[in-house]
C-alpha positions as CSV (number, residue, x, y, z in Angstrom):
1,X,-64.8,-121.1,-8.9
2,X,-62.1,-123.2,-10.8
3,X,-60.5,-121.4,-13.1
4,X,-60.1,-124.0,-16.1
5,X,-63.2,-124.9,-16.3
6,X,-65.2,-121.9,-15.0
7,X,-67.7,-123.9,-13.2
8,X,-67.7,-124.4,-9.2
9,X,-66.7,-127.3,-7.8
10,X,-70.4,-128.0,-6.6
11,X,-71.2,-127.7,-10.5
12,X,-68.4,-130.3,-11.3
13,X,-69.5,-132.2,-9.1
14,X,-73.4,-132.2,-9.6
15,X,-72.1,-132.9,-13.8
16,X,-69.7,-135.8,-12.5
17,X,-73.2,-137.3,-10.6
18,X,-74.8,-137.1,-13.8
19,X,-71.7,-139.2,-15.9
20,X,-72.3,-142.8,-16.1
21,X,-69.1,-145.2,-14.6
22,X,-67.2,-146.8,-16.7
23,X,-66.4,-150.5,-16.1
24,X,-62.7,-150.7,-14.9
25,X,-63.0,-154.3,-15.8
26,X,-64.6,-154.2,-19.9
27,X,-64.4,-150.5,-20.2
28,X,-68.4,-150.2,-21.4
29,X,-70.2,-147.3,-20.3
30,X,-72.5,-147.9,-17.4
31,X,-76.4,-147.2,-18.7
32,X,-77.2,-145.4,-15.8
33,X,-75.4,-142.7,-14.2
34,X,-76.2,-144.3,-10.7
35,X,-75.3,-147.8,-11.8
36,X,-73.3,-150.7,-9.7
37,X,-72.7,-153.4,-11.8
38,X,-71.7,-153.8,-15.4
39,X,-74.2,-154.5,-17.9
40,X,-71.6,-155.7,-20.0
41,X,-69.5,-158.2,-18.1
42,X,-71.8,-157.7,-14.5
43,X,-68.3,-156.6,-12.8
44,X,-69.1,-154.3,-9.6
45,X,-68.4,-150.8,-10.3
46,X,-66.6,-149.8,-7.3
47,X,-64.0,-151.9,-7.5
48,X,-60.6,-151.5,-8.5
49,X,-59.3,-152.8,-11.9
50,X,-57.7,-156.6,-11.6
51,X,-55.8,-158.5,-13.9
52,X,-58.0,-161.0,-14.3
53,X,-60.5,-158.7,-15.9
54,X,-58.6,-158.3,-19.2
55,X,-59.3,-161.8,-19.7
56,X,-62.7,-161.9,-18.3
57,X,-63.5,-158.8,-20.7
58,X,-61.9,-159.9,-23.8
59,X,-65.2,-162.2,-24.1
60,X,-67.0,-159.6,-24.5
61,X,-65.0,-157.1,-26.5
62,X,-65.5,-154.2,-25.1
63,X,-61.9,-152.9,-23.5
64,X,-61.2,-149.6,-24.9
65,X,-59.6,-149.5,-28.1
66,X,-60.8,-152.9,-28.8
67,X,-62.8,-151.0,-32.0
68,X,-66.4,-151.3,-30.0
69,X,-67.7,-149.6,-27.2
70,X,-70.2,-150.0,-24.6
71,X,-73.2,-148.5,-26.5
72,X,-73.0,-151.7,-28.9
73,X,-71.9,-149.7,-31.8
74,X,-69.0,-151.6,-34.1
75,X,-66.2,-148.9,-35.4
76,X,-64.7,-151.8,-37.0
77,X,-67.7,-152.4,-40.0
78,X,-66.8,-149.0,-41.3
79,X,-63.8,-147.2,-42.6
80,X,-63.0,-143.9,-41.3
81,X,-64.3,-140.9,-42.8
82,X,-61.7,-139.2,-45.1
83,X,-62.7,-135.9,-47.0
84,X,-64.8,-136.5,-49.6
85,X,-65.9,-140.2,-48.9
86,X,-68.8,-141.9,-48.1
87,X,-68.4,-144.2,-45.0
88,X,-68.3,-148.1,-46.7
89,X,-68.0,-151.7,-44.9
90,X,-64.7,-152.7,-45.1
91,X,-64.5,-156.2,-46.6
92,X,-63.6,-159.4,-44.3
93,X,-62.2,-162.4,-45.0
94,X,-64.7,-164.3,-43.4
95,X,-67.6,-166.0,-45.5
96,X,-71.3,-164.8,-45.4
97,X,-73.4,-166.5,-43.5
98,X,-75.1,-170.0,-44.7
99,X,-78.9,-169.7,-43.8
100,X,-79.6,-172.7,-46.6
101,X,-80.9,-175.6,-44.6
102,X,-80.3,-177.8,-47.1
103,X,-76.9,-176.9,-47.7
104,X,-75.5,-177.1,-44.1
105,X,-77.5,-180.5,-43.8
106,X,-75.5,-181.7,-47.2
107,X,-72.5,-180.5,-45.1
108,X,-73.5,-182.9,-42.6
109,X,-74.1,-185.7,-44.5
110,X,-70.9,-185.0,-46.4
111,X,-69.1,-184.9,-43.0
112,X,-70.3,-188.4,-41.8
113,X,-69.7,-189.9,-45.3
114,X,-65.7,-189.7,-44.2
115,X,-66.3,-193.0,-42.0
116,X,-64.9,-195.4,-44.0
117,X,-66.8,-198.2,-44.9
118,X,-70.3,-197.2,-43.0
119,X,-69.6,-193.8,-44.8
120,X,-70.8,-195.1,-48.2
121,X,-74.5,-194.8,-46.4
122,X,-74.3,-191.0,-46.4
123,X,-72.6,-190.5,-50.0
124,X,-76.2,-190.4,-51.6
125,X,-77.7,-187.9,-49.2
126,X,-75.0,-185.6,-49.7
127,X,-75.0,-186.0,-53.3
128,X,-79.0,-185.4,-53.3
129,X,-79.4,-183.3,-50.9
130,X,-76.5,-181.3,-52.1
131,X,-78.7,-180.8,-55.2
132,X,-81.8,-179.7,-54.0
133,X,-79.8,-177.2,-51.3
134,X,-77.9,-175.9,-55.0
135,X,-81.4,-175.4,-56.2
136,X,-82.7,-174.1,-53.4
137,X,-79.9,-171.5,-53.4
138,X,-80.7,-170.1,-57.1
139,X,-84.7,-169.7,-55.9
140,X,-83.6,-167.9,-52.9
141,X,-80.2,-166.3,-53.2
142,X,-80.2,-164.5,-49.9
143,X,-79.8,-167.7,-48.0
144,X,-77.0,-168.5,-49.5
145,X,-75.3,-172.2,-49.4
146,X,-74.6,-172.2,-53.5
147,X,-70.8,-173.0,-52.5
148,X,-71.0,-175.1,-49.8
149,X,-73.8,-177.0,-51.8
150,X,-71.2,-177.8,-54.7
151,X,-68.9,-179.1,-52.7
152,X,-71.1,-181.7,-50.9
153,X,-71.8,-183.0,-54.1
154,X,-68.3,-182.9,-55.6
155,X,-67.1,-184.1,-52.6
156,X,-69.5,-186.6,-52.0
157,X,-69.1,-188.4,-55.5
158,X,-65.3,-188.2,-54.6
159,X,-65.9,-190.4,-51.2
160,X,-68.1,-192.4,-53.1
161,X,-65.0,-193.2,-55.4
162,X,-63.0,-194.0,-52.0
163,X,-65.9,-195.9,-50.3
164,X,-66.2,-198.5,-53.5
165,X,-62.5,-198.3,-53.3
166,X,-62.6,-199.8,-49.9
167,X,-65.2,-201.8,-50.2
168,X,-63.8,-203.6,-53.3
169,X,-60.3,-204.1,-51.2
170,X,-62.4,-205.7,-48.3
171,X,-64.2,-208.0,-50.5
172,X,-60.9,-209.1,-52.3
173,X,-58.7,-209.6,-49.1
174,X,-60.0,-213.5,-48.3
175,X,-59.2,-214.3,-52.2
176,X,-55.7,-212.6,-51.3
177,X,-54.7,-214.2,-49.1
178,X,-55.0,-218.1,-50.5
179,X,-52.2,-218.4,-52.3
180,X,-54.0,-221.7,-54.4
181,X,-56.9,-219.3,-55.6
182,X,-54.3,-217.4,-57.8
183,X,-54.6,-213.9,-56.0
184,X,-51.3,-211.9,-56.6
């Protein structure tokens, strides 16, 4: 009988049986005590720990004190528990997801606009499209997309201003360069 625990060492050892392995790779718990690879990053668990691994696992995110563990739970969307407080997410800096269609395709159009000279083709879809994804976003707020909406079309009437810019300098250039036709 050992005398810090107060169990045998058969007992230890029938409890150690029933402990799942941990991944000496990603540090996630295996699901099953009797496991051999990593459901996680599918690393054998027998092996030994190589250096590799920490940048194998960091793909998955699961290296201890990394803020998640291998049950899937995220200690990182919630602040620790003080007394007297509620658990609350903790803000991030990154922006909610856009699920408005037509708002990520105003994006697009917005995006391809930027081609000078064949741009000018996709000003007016981001400018209309832009609309109806702004419209879209006040019927169904969830989505999301209001911001990225207005700034396809602010944007787009901007690149429209650059586009006719170009344009008019393209169309000007032959007249330019005569010097009899009384260009500059």
């Amino acid at each position: 009988m050992s005398s810090e625990t107060g169990k045998t060492p058969e007992a230890q050892q029938e409890q150690q049986k029933d402990v799942a392995p941990v991944c000496p790779a990603c540090g996630a718990e295996a699901r099953r005590p009797d496991a051999h690879f990593c459901s996680t990053c599918g690393r054998s668990l027998e092996e030994h720990y190589r250096p590799a691994d920490a940048l194998r696992a960091s793909y998955h995110l699961h290296r201890p004190g990394s803020g998640r563990t291998g049950s899937g739970s995220d200690n990182r969307t919630t602040r620790p528990d003080t007394p007297g407080s509620k658990k609350r997410p903790m803000s991030t800096m990154l922006p909610d997801v856009n699920r408005n269609g037509a708002s990520t395709t105003a994006l697009a159009f917005t995006t391809y606009a930027l081609v000078p000279f064949l741009g000018i083709l996709f000003v007016p879809g981001a400018v209309f499209i832009g609309v109806a994804g702004l419209f879209y976003s006040y019927r169904a707020p969830h989505k999301g997309g209001r911001r990225a909406s207005l700034a396809s079309v602010f944007f787009g009437f901007v690149i429209l201003g650059v586009q006719l810019l170009l344009w008019w300098i393209i169309i000007n250039v032959p007249e330019w360069s005569n010097p009899g036709t009384g260009g500059f």
